[in-house]
C-alpha positions as CSV (number, residue, x, y, z in Angstrom):
1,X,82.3,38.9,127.8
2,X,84.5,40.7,125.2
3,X,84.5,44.4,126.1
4,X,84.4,45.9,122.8
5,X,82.6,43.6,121.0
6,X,83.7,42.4,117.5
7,X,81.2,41.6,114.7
8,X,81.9,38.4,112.8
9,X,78.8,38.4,110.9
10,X,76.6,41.5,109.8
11,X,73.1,41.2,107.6
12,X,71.8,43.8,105.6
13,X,68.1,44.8,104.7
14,X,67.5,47.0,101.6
15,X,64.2,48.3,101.9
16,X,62.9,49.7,98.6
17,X,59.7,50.5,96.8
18,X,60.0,50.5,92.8
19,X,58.2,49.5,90.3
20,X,58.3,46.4,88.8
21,X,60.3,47.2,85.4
22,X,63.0,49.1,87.6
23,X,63.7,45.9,89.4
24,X,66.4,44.5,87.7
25,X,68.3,48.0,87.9
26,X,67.8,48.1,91.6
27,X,69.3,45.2,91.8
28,X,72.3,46.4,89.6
29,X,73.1,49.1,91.8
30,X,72.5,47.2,95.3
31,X,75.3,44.5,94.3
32,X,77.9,47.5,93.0
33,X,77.0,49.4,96.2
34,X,77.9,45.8,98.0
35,X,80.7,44.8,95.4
36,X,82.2,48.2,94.9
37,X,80.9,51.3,95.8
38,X,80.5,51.4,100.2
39,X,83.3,51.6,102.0
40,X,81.5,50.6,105.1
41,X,81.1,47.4,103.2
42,X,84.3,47.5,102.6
43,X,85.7,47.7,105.7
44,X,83.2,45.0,107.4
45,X,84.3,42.4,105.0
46,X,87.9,42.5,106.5
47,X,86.5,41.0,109.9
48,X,83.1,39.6,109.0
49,X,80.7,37.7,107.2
50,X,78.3,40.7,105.1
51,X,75.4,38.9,103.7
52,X,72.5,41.5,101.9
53,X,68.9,41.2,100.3
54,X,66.7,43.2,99.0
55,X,63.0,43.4,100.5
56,X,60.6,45.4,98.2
57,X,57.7,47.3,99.6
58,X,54.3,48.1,98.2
């Protein structure tokens, strides 16, 4: 066992409720938050896989 454990692959869940017609800009600012935006993501990327969707809610 590694003691401390390194991520190699990390999924995130957006969990958002819009409407319909707002979709598409949603989606816009989900993949610049992922592309450009989070340093988080950012940093993760160095040392692991980051895959992301987008789950919308009623």
């Amino acid at each position: 066992m590694i003691i401390p454990k390194i991520y190699n692959h990390v999924s995130i869940t957006y969990s958002i409720k819009v409407k319909e017609q707002d979709k598409p800009k949603m989606e816009k600012a989900v993949q610049l938050s992922q592309e450009k935006y989070c340093g988080v993501n950012a940093m993760f990327k160095a040392f692991a896989t980051v895959i992301y969707a987008i789950k919308y809610i009623s």
